[in-house]
Backbone atoms as SQL, in Angstrom:
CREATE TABLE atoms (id INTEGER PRIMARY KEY, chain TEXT, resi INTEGER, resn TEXT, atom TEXT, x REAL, y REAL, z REAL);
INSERT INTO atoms VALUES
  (1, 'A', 1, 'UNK', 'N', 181.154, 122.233, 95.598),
  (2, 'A', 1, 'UNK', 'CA', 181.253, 122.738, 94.243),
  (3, 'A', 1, 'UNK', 'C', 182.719, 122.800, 93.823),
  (4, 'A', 2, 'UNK', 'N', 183.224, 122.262, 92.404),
  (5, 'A', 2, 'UNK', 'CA', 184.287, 122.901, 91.971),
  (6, 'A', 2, 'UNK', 'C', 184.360, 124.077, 91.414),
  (7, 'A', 3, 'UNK', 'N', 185.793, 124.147, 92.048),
  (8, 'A', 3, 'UNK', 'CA', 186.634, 125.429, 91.650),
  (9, 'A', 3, 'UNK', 'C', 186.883, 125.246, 89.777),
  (10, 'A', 4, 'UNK', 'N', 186.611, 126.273, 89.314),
  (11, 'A', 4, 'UNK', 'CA', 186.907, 126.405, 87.950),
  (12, 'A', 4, 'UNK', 'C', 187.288, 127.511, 87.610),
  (13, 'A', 5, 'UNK', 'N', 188.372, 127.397, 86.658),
  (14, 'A', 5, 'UNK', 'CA', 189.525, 128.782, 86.154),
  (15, 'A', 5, 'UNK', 'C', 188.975, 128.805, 84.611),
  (16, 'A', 6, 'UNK', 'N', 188.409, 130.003, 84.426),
  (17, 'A', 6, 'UNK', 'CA', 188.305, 129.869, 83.250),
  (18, 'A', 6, 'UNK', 'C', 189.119, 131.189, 82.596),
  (19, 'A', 7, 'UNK', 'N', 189.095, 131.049, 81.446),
  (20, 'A', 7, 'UNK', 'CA', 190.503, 131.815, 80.247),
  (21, 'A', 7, 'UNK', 'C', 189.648, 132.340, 78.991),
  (22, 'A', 8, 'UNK', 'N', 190.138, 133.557, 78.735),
  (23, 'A', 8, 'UNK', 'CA', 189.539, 134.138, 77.356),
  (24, 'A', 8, 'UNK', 'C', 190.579, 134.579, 76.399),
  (25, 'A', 9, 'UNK', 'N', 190.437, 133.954, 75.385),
  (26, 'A', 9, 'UNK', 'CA', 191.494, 134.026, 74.373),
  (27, 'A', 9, 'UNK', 'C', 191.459, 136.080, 73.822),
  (28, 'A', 10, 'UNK', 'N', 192.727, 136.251, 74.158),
  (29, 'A', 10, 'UNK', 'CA', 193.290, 137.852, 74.326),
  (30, 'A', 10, 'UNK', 'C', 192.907, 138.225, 72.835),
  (31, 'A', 11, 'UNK', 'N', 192.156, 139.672, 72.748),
  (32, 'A', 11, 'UNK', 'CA', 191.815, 140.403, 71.201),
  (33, 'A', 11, 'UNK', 'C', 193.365, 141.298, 71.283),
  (34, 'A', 12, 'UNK', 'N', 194.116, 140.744, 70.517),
  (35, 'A', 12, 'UNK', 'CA', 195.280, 141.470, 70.305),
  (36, 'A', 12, 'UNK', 'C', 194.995, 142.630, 69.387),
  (37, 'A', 13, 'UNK', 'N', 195.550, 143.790, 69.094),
  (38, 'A', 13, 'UNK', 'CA', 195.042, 144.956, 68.336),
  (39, 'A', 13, 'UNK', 'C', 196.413, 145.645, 68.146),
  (40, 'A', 14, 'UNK', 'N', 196.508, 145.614, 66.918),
  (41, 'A', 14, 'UNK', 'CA', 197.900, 145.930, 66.222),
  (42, 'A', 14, 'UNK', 'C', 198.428, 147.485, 66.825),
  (43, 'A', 15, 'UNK', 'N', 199.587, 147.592, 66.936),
  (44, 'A', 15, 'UNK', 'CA', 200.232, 148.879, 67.701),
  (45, 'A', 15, 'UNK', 'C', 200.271, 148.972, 69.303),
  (46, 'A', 16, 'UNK', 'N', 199.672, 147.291, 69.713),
  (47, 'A', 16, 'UNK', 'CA', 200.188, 146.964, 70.974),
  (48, 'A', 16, 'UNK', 'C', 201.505, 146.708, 71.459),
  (49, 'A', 17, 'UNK', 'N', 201.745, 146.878, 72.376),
  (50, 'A', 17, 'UNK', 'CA', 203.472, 146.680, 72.926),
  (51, 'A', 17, 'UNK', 'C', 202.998, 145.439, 74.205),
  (52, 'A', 18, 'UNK', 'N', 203.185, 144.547, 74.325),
  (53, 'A', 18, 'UNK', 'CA', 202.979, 143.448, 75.176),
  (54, 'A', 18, 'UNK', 'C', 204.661, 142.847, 75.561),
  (55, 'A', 19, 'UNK', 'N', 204.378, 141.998, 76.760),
  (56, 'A', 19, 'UNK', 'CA', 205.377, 141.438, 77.187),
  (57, 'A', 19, 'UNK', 'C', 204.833, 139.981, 77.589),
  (58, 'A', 20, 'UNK', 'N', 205.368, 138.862, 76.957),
  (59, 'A', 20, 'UNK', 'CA', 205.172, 137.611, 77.225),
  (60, 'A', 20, 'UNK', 'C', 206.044, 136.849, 78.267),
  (61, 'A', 21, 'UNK', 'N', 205.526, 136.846, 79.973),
  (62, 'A', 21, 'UNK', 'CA', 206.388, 136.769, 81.100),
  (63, 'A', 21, 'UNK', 'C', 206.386, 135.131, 80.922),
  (64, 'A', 22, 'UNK', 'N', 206.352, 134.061, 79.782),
  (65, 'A', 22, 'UNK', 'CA', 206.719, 132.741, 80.439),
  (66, 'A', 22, 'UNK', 'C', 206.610, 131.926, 78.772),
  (67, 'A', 23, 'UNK', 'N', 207.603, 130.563, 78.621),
  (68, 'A', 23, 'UNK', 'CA', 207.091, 129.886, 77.634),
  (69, 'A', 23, 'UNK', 'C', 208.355, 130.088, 76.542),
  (70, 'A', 24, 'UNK', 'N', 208.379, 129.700, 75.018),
  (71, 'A', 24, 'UNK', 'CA', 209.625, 129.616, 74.436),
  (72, 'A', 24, 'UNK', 'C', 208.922, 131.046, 73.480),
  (73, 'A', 25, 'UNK', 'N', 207.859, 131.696, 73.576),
  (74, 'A', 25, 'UNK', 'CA', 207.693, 133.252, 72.986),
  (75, 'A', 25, 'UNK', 'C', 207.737, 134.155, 74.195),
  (76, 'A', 26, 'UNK', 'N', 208.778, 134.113, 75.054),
  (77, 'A', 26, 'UNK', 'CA', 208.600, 135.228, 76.038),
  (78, 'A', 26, 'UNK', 'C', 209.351, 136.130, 75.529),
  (79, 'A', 27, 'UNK', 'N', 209.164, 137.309, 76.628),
  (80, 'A', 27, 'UNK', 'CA', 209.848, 138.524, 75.870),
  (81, 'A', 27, 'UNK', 'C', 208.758, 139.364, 75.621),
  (82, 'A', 28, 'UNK', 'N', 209.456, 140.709, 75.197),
  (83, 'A', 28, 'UNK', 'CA', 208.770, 141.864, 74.650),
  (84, 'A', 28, 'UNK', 'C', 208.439, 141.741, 73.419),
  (85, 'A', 29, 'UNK', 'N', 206.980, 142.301, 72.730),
  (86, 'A', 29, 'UNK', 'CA', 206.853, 142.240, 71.787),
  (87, 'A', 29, 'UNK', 'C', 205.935, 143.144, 71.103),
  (88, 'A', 30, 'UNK', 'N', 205.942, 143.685, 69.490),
  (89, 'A', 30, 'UNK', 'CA', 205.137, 144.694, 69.180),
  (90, 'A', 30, 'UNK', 'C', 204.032, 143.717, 68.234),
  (91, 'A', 31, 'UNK', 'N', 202.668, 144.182, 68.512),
  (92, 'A', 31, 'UNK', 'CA', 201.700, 143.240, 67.432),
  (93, 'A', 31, 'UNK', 'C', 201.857, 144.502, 65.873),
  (94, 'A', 32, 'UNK', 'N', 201.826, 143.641, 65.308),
  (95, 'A', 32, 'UNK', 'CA', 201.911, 144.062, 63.517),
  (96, 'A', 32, 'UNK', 'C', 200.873, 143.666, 62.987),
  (97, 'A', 33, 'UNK', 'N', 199.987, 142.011, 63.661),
  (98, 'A', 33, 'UNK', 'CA', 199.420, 142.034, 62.330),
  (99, 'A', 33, 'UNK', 'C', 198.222, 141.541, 63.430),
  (100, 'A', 34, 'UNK', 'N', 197.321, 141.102, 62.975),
  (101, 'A', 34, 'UNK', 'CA', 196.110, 140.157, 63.583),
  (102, 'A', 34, 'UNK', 'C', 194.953, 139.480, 62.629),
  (103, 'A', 35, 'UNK', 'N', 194.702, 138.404, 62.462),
  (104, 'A', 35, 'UNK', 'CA', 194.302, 138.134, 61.834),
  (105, 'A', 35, 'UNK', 'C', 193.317, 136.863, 62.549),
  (106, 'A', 36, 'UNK', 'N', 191.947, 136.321, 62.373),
  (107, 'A', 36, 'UNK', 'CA', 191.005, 136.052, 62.548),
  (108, 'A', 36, 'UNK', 'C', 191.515, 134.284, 63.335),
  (109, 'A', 37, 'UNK', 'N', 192.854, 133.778, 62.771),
  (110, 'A', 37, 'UNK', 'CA', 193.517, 132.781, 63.763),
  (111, 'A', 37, 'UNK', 'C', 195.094, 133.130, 64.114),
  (112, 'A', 38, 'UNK', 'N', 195.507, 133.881, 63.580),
  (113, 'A', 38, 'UNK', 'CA', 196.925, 134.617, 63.552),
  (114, 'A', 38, 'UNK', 'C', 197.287, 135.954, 64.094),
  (115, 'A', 39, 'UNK', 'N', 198.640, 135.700, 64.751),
  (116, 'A', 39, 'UNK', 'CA', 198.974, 136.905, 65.382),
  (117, 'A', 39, 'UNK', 'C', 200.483, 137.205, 64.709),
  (118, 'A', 40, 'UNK', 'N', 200.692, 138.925, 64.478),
  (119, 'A', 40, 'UNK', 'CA', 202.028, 138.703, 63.741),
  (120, 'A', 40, 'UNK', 'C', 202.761, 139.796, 64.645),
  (121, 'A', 41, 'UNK', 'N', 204.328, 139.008, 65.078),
  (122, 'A', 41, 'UNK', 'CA', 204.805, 139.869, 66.045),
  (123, 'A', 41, 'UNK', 'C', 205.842, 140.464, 65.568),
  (124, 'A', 42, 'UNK', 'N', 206.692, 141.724, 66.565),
  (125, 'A', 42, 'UNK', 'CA', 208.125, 142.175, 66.058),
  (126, 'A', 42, 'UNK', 'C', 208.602, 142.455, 67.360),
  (127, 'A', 43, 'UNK', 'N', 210.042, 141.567, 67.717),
  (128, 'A', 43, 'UNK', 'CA', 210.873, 142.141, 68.578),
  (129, 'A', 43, 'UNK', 'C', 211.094, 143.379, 68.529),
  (130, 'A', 44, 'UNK', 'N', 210.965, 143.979, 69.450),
  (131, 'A', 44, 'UNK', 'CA', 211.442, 145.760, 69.330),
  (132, 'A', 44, 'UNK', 'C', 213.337, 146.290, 69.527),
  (133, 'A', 45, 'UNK', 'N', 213.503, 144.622, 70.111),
  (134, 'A', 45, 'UNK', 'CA', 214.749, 145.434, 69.830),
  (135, 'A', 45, 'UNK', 'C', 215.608, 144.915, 68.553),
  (136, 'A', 46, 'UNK', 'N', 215.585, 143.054, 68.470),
  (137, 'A', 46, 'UNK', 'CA', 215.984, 142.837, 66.838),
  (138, 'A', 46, 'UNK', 'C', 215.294, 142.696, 65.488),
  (139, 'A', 47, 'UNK', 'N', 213.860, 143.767, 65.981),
  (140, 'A', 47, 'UNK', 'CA', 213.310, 143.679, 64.791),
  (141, 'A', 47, 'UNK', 'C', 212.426, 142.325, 63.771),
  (142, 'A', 48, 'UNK', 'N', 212.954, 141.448, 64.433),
  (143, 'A', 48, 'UNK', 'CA', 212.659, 139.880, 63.722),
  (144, 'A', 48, 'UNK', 'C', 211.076, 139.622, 64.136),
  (145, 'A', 49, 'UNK', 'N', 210.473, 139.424, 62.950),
  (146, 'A', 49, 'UNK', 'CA', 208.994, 139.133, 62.909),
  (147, 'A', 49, 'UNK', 'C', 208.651, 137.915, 63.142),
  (148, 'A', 50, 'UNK', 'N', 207.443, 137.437, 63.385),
  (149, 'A', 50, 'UNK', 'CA', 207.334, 136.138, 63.681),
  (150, 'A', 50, 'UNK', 'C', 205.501, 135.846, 63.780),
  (151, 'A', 51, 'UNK', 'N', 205.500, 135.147, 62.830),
  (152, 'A', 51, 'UNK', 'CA', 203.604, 135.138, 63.053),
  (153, 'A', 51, 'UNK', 'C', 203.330, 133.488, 63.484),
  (154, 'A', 52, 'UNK', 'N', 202.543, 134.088, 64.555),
  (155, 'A', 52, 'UNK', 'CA', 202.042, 132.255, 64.890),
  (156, 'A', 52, 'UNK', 'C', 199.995, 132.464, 65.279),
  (157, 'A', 53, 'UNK', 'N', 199.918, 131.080, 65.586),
  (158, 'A', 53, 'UNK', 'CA', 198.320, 131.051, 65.628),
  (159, 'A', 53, 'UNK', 'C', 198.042, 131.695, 67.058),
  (160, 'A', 54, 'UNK', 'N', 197.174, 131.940, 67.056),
  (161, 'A', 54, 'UNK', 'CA', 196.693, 132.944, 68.762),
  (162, 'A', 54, 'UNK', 'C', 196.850, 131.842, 69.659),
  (163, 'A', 55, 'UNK', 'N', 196.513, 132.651, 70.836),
  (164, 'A', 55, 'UNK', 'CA', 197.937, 131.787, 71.928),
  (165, 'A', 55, 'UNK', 'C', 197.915, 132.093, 73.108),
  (166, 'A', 56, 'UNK', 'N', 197.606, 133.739, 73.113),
  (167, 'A', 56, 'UNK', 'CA', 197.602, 134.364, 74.198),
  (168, 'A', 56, 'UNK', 'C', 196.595, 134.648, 75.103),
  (169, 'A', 57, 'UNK', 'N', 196.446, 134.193, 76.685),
  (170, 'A', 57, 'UNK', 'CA', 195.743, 134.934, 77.524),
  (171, 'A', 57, 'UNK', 'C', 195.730, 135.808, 78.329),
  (172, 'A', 58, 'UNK', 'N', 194.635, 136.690, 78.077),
  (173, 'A', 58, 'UNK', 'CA', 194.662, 138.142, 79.095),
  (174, 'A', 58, 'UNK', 'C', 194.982, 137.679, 80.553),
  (175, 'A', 59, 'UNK', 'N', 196.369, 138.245, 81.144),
  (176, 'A', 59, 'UNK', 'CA', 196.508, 138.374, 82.669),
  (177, 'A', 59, 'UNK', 'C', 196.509, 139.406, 83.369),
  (178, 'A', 60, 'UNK', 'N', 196.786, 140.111, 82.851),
  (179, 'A', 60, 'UNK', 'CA', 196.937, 141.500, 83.123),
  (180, 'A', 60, 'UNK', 'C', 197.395, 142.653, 82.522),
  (181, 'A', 61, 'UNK', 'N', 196.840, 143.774, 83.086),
  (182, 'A', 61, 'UNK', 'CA', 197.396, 144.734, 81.536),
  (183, 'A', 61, 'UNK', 'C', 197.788, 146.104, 83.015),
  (184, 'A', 62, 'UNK', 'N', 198.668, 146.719, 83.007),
  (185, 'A', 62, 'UNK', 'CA', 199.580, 147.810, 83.638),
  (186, 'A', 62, 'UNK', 'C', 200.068, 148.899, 82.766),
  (187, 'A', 63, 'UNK', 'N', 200.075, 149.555, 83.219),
  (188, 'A', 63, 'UNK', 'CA', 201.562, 150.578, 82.497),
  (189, 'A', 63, 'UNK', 'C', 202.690, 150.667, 83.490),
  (190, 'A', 64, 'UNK', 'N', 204.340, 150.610, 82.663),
  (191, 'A', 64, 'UNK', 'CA', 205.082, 150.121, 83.402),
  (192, 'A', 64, 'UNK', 'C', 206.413, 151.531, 82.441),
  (193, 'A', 65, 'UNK', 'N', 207.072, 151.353, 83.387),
  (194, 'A', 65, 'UNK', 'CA', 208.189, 152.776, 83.277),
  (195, 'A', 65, 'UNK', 'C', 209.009, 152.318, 82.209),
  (196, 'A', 66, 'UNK', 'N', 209.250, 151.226, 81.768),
  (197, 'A', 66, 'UNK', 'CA', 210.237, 150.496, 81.077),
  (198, 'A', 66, 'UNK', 'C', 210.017, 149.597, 80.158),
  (199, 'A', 67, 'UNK', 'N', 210.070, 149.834, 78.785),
  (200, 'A', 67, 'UNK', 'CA', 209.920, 149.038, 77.755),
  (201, 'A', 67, 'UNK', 'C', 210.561, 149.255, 76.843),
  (202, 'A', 68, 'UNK', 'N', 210.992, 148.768, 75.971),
  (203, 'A', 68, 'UNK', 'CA', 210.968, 146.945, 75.948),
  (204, 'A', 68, 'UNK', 'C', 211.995, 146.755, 77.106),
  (205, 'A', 69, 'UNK', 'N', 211.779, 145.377, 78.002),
  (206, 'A', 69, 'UNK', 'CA', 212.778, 145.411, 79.067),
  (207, 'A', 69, 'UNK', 'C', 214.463, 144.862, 78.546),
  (208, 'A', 70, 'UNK', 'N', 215.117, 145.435, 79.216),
  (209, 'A', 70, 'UNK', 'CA', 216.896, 144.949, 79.433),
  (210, 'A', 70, 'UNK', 'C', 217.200, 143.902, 80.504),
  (211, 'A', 71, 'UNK', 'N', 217.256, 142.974, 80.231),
  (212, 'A', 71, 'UNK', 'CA', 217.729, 142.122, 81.216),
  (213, 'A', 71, 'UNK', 'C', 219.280, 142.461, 81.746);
């Protein structure tokens, strides 16, 4: 039998604080908006918004001592 990975496209829900660990949207980020193919984000630390089409998959969800992170 094959091995199969399967993926569920993430229900983002506005007043989330997420961190995107890989890709050219990584980074910390706050959800603002959500919309039925759209996700609308805000850096928490420069503020700069940014809405793109959904994107994201659930990997894991934690609570962590430190956010938004400082490199």
């Amino acid at each position: 039998m094959p091995q199969v990975t399967f993926f569920r496209p993430y229900p983002f829900r506005i007043g989330q604080k997420i961190t995107i660990q890989g890709g050219p949207r990584r980074g910390d980020w706050e959800v603002i908006g959500v919309s039925e193919k759209h996700v609308k984000l805000r850096c928490p630390v420069s503020f700069r918004e940014f809405e793109w089409p959904l994107f994201c998959y659930l990997v894991e969800e934690k609570e962590v001592e430190l956010w938004p992170h400082h490199d």
